[in-house]
N, C-alpha and C positions, 0 to 999 in steps of 0.2 A: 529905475528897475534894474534890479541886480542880474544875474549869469544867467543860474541858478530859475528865477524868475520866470526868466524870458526862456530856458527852455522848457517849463513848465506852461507857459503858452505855445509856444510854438506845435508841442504833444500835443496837445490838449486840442489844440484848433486843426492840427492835422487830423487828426484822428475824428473829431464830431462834428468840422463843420457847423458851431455852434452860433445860436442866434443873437448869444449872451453868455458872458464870459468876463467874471472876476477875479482876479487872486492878490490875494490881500499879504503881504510878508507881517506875519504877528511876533518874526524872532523876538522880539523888544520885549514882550509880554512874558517870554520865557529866559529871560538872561539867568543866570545861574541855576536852571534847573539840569537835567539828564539831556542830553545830547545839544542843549545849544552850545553853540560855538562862540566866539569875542565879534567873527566876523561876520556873524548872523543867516540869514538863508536856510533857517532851518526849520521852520512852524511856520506854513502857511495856510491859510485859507481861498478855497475856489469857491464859484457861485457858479456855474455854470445850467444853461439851458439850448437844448440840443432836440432834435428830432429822434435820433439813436435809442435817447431815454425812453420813448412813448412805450408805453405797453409792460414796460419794468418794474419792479420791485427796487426799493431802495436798497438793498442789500445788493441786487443785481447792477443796479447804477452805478455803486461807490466800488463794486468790481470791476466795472467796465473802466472806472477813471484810474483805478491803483495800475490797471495793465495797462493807461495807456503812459504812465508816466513811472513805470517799473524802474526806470534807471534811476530814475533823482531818487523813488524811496527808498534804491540800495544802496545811494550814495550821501549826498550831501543831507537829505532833505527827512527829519527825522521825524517830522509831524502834520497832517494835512488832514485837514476838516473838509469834507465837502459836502455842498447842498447843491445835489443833481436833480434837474427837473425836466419836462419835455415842455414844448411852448402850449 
């Protein structure tokens, strides 16, 4: 698990106390496209399941994840799929 990565968990678990919690690094999948890099860290995927979520809209959820992790997507981290759920 790269930098990058781990503070993308670290947000993420800070922030929802989550029951469930994956993130997948897909850079691989995107090498030569628009914003990957050689050194990768840049297209990830979360799974994440959280109590926070209940009552949300999905729209509402994947805003709750981009703010909790605002600095990687104004930095390193150029793409991030997520599937937010409540348990």
């Amino acid at each position: 698990m790269g930098p990058v990565q781990q503070r993308l968990r670290q947000a993420l678990t800070s922030q929802f106390q989550p029951a469930a919690l994956e993130i997948s690094d897909e850079s691989h999948l995107h090498a030569g496209h628009m914003g990957a890099r050689p050194e990768g860290e840049t297209h990830f995927r979360v799974r994440i399941v959280a109590d926070a979520f209940r009552g949300k809209t999905r729209l509402e959820r994947h805003r709750m994840v981009n703010s909790a992790v605002a600095d990687e997507l104004a930095g390193p981290v150029h793409a991030l799929a997520i599937h937010a759920d409540a348990p």
